[in-house]
N, C-alpha and C positions, 0 to 999 in steps of 0.2 A: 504494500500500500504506500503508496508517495503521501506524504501529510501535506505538500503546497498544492496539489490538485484537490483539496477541500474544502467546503467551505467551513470558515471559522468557526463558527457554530457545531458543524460535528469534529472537527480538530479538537476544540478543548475537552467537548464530551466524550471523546479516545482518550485523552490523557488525563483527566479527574478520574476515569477509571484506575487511573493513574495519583581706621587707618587699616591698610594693606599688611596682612599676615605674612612674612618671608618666606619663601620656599628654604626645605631643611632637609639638606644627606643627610644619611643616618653613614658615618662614618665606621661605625664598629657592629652593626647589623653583618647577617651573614648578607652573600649579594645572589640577588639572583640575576639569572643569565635569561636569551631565549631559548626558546626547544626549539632545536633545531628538525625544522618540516614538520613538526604540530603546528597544527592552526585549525580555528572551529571549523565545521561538518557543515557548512551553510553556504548556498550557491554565491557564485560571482556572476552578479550582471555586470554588464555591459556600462562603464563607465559616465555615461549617455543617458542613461534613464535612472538617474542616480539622484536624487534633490539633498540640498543641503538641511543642517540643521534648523537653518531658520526658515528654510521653506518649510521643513515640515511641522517646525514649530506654527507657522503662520496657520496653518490648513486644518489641524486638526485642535488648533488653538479655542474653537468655540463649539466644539464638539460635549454633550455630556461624560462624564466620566466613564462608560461601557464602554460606550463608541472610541474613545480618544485609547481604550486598553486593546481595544481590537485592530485600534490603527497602526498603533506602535507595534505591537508582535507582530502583525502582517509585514511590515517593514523589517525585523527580523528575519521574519519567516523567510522571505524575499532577497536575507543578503544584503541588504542596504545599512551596511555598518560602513564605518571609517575602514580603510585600508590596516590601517597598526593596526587596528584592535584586533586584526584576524591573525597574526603570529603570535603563539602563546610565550610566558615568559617561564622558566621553572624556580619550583622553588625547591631545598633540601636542604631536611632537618634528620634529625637523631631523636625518636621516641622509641619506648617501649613495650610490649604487649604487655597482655594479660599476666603474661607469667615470670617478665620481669627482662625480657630478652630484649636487648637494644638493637634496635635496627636502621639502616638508614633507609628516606623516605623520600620517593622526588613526585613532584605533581606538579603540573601545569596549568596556570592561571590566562584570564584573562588578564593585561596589563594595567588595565582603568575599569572602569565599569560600562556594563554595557552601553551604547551609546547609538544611535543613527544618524546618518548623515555622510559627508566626508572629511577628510583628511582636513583639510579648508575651514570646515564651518561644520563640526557637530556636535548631538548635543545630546549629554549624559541624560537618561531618560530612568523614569520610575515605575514600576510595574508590581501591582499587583501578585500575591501569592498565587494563584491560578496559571495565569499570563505566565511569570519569571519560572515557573516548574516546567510550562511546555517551551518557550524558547529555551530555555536548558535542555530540554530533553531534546529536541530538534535539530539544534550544533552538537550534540553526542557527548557530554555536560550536565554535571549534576551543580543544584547552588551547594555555598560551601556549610562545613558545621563553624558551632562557633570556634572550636579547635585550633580549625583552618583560617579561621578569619585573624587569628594570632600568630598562625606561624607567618601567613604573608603580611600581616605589617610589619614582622619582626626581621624579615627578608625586603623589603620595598626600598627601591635604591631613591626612590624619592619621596617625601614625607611633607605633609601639609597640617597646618590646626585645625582642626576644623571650624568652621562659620556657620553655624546655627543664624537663624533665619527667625525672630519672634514668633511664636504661636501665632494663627490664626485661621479662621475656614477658609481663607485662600490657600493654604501650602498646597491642596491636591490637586491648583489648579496648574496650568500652562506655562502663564505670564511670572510664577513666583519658580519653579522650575527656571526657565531661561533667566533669572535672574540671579540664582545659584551658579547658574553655570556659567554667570558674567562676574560674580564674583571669586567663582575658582580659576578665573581667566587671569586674573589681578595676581592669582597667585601661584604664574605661570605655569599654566595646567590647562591651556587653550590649544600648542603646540601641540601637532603628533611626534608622541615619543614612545619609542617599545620598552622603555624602561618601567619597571614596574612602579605604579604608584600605590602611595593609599593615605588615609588620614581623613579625605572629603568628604565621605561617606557612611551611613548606618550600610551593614549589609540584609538582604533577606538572607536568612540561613535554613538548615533544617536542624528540628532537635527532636530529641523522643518526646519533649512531653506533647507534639502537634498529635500523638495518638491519644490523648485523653482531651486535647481540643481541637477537632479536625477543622474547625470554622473559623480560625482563629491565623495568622498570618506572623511569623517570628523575626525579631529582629534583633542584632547585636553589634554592638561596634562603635564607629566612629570615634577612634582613637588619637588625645594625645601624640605629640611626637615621643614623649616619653613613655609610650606603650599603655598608656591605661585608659579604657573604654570610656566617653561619654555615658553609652547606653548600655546598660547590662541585659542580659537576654530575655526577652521580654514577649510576650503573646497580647497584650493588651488589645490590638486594633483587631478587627474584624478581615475576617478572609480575602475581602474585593479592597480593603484598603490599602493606601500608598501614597505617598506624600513628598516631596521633593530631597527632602533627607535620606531617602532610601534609593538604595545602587545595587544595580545588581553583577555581583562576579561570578563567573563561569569557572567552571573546574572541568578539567577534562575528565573523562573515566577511563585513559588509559593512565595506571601509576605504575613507580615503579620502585618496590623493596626490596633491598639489597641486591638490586638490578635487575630483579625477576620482575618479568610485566603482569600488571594485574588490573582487574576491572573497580572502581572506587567503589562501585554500587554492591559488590563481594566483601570488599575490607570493612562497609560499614552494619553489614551484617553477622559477620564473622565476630563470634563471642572472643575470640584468640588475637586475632588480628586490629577488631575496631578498635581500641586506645592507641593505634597506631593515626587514626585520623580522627577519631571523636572524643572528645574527653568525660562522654556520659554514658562508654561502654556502647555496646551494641544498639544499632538502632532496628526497631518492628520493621520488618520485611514491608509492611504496608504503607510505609514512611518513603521507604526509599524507592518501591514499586512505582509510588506515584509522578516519580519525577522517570519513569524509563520509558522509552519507546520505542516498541520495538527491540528488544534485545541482539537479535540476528541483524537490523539494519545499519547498528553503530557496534558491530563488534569490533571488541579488545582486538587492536593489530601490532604489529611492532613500531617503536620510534622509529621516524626515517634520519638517517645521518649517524 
């Protein structure tokens, strides 16, 4: 089954079955590199039929909020990302399983958060717990645990404070969006770069407890350059919510421990293995099921290079 010859509407029902802040190196962070020939599972159009960020900010700018979640994944769906964002960055670290064994760990990120547009002009976008599971699952990409969302800020060769935005019922809109992402411009974070970044952003993540509140949408992060979180992990918002603070990063699901390739969506089920990427032990098969599609059409291949 191809998932771009459908329409949205049975796409998502497939997969629910499923003053100026300084930019800051992190100096003494481990570094990460690119993966070399990873890069997301998502088509390349034709450079041609490509709109920028603020075209497409403009277009689905007065859109209600369904509509503007089903524009944005389509454009996904579609390929219509920035050029960088499609070369993955890796990250590797040293954790332990279950039984105490150290292993090394390499996984491959998106380098910013996901975003439409181009290279020129695009623009970090916010998606829904629904939305951000199936554009994950469709580049062959699971979102990360909160784990993961520590080991790459603690790996991010470039590092931001974050800039919180006052409360208010505009954050889910458009206009307050493109205005985040004018002032992470400020904080040279406009530029395409394959360097990994982080600090900008809450992430969506997955955690165990989404199986005792399936309606419910998780988020953690938005870190300090000194590594400690704004937002601690949190279910508060309701499943269709998303608000301009929220980024979404991609994780590949090929990884690889102590150089043997493995599937992410394996390790986090794996009572042995998960403390190697989650730090709340194994997660329910129906956690992780939700984000897969297709298991056969994005299968585990070898790194190329």
């Amino acid at each position: 089954m191809n998932p771009f010859a459908l329409p949205l509407s049975a796409l998502f029902a497939a997969f629910l079955s499923f003053g100026i802040t300084p930019t800051v190196t992190a100096p003494s962070a481990p570094m990460a590199t690119r993966a070399v020939g990873q890069a997301l599972a998502l088509p390349r159009p034709p450079a041609s039929s490509q709109e920028s960020g603020s075209q497409i900010a403009q277009r689905i700018g007065r859109m209600d909020r369904p509509q503007r979640q089903d524009a944005l994944a389509a454009e996904i769906f579609a390929g219509h990302v920035p050029r960088f964002l499609r070369s993955l960055a890796t990250v590797r670290y040293i954790a332990t399983d279950a039984a105490g064994v150290a292993h090394e760990v390499e996984i491959a990120v998106t380098s910013d958060y996901l975003s439409v547009g181009t290279d020129a002009d695009f623009l970090r976008i916010s998606l829904d717990r629904p939305h951000a599971e199936a554009v994950a699952a469709a580049a062959g990409a699971l979102l990360p645990t909160r784990f993961l969302v520590d080991r790459i800020h603690a790996s991010a060769q470039v590092m931001v404070e974050p800039r919180p935005i006052p409360p208010s019922a505009a954050m889910v809109t458009i206009p307050v969006l493109v205005k985040h992402n004018q002032m992470l411009a400020a904080q040279h974070l406009a530029s395409p770069d394959h360097a990994l970044r982080a600090g900008h952003k809450k992430d969506v993540v997955m955690t165990r407890r989404l199986a005792d509140q399936p309606n419910r949408v998780a988020i953690y992060g938005w870190h300090h350059v000194d590594g400690k979180p704004i937002q601690p992990l949190s279910l508060f918002h309701e499943l269709t919510y998303a608000d301009y603070s929220h980024g979404i990063r991609l994780v590949d699901r090929r990884v690889k421990v102590d150089g043997r390739l493995m599937d992410l969506a394996d390790l986090l089920v794996d009572p042995e293995l998960a403390p190697l990427v989650s730090d709340e032990g194994a997660l329910p098969a129906s956690i992780v099921k939700n984000q897969r599609f297709q298991a056969d059409k994005h299968a585990v291949k070898d790194f190329a290079g």
